[in-house]
C-alpha positions, 0 to 999 in steps of 0.5 A: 577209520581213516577218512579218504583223501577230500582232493584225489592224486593227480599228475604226482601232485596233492591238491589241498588235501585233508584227511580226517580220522572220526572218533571210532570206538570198536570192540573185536574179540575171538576168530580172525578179523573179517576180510573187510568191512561190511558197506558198499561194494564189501563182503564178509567171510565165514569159513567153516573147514570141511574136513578139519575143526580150524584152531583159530590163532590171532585172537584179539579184543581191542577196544578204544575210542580216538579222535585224531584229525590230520591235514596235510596240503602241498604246492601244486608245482609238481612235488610228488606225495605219491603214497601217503599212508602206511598203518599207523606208528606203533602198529597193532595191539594184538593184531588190530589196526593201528590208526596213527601215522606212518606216512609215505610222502614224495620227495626227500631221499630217504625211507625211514621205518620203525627201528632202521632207514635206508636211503633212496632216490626219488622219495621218502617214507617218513613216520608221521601223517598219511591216512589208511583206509580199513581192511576191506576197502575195495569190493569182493574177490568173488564179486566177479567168477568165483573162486579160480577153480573155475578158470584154466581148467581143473586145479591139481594142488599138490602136483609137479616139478622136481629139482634141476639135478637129474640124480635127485627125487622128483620133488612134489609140492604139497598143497591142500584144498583149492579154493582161495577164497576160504581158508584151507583144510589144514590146521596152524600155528603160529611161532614168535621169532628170535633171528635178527633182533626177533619180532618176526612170525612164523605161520606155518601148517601145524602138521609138517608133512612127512609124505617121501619127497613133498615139500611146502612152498615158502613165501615171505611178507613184508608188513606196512610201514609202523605195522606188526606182521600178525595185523594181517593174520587173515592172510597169513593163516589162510596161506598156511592152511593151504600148505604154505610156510610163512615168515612175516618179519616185523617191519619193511624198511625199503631194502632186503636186509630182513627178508633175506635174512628170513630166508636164511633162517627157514634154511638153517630149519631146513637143515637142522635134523632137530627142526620139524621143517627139516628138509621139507621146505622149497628155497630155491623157489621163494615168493615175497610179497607185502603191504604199502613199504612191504611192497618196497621191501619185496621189489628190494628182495626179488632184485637183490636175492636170486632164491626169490623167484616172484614177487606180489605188491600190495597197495605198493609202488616205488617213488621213482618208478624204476624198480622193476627195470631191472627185475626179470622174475614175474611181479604182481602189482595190486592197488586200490582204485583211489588209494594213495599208492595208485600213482605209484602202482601205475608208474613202476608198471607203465616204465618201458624199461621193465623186461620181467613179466608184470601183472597190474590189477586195480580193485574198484572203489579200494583204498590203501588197505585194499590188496591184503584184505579184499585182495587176499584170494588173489594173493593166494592165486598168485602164490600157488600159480608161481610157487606151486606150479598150479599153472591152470590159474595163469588164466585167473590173471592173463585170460579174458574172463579171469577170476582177475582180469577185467572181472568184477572189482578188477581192472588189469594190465599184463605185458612181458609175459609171451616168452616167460614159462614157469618152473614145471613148464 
């Protein structure tokens, strides 16, 4: 458990700053971990399926004890730290949190991740220091209007669109249950990957339909920096009960190498008669999404790959604050209240330069692990509403009273959205 920052970020400057990791011994066997903590302002979810018997995946036992202490100070003259604290290097053992490493710090040049680099301007990832704060930092979805089902109207899961060529079918996509903040009815599975050196998963429904023109949406994630995409199995498998195909690759570097070339292999499944997702995956209309560096990562891929149509950050935002200029498709934007990515979050939203539409939400009281845990109902929201054409839950997000939108935790922005129109509108 990672102490918070005793000095808060301000005017892109660390104080005199200590973090502090007390001795944690833990032990969690069997089910998926809880979406956060128990403690002030947290909730716990138990989910019981109402129509199928849920076969959990993700069980893991992780018991240990570490004592670490880290402190890290900065001259106050300006040189930015925006965003210290990606998960731990090393990431997860069977899916637990890594409490090590993985920092994210101001000025340099260059983002170094576990098993590549890629350079930029205006800051740097390195692979030591930082802190996370724990899944669940930062209140309860359902802290302020429940679930979306009761915002923008009746929910119609599975409806709408069709491909842009009049000669094809009207395309339905399938999506099961409404509510996301619970898992959905469907079963799961989870596959170990190969492509691109291995070390990716597929969470995906176990049963791929087979109802005449119905597909499942796709979406991508991006893990934080030294971190195993399976360490967010919570999230993952709640999106695939509802009906989504999910790739997690196995680490966010900064760029769109990976997760493009994840697209490109849910594509060859897509097209391989002998696959059991044989043409029944929507890749004209991607989402990717993703974790501290998985935030970079997407903001990467939303502009360099046009089959991404929407991108979610999660406790994320560029050191330079110039990533969403050029990105006309909608992004989200989710941090925590006193996470260290908060300046970071609020810079790429607030650029006057962005044209796309953008979403800003701040949870209350959340720290780095926020988005993916506390957040993961609105991660969900914001797939079904741009990959699955639920446009009832624009709401959630944009109008007054919203399931996200100055509701409960939350406290939002949004601009650039009057003249935007999703897929089926």
């Amino acid at each position: 458990m990672v102490g918070e920052p005793s000095a808060h970020v301000g005017d892109g400057a660390w104080g005199s700053a200590s973090l502090r990791l007390t001795e944690n011994l833990f032990t969690r066997q069997g089910g998926f971990p809880p979406l956060c903590h128990l403690g002030p302002g947290h909730y716990t979810t138990h989910v019981i399926s109402r129509l199928l018997t849920r076969d959990k995946i993700g069980t893991s036992v992780l018991q240990g004890s570490l004592i670490f202490a880290l402190s890290c100070a900065c001259s106050s003259s300006g040189t930015p730290a925006d965003q210290s604290g990606d998960l731990g290097t090393g990431g997860a053992t069977g899916g637990s949190p890594a409490a090590t490493g993985g920092a994210q710090t101001g000025t340099g040049g260059s983002h170094t991740g576990t098993g590549g680099s890629h350079t930029a301007t205006g800051g740097s990832h390195t692979g030591t220091g930082g802190g996370q704060d724990g899944p669940g930092s930062g209140g309860s979805d359902t802290a302020g209007g429940g679930t979306d089902a009761g915002t923008g109207g009746s929910e119609d899961p599975g409806s709408g669109g069709g491909d842009s060529d009049p000669d094809e079918p009207e395309v339905t996509v399938f999506l099961a249950g409404d509510d996301v903040n619970s898992d959905g009815p469907l079963d799961t599975t989870l596959e170990d990957l190969s492509f691109s050196g291995g070390g990716h998963i597929l969470v995906r429904p176990a049963n791929i339909t087979t109802e005449p023109n119905t597909k499942h949406p796709v979406a991508i994630w991006g893990p934080g920096g030294g971190t195993e995409p399976s360490y967010y199995i919570q999230l993952l498998s709640r999106m695939a009960s509802q009906g989504f195909v999910i790739v997690g690759i196995r680490e966010s570097t900064g760029d769109s190498v990976l997760m493009s070339a994840a697209i490109d292999w849910l594509e060859e499944q897509n097209a391989d008669t002998n696959s059991p997702m044989y043409d029944r995956l929507i890749l004209d209309r991607v989402g990717v999404f993703g974790h501290s560096m998985g935030g970079l990562s997407s903001e990467a891929t939303a502009l360099a790959d046009d089959r991404v149509t929407t991108a979610l950050l999660d406790n994320s935002g560029d050191f330079d604050h110039n990533a969403l200029v050029d990105i006309t498709i909608p992004v989200g934007i989710i941090y925590g209240e006193t996470g260290q990515e908060a300046p970071n979050a609020q810079g790429d939203f607030n650029n006057p330069g962005n044209q796309g539409p953008c979403w800003l939400g701040m949870m209350a009281g959340g720290g780095h692990g926020s988005g993916p845990w506390d957040g993961a109902a609105a991660n969900v929201a914001w797939m079904r509403w741009h990959l699955g054409g639920e446009n009832s839950r624009k709401g959630a997000f944009l109008e007054s009273g919203g399931a996200y939108n100055d509701t409960g935790v939350w406290t939002t922005d949004f601009k650039n959205w009057d003249d935007w129109k999703n897929w089926n509108e």
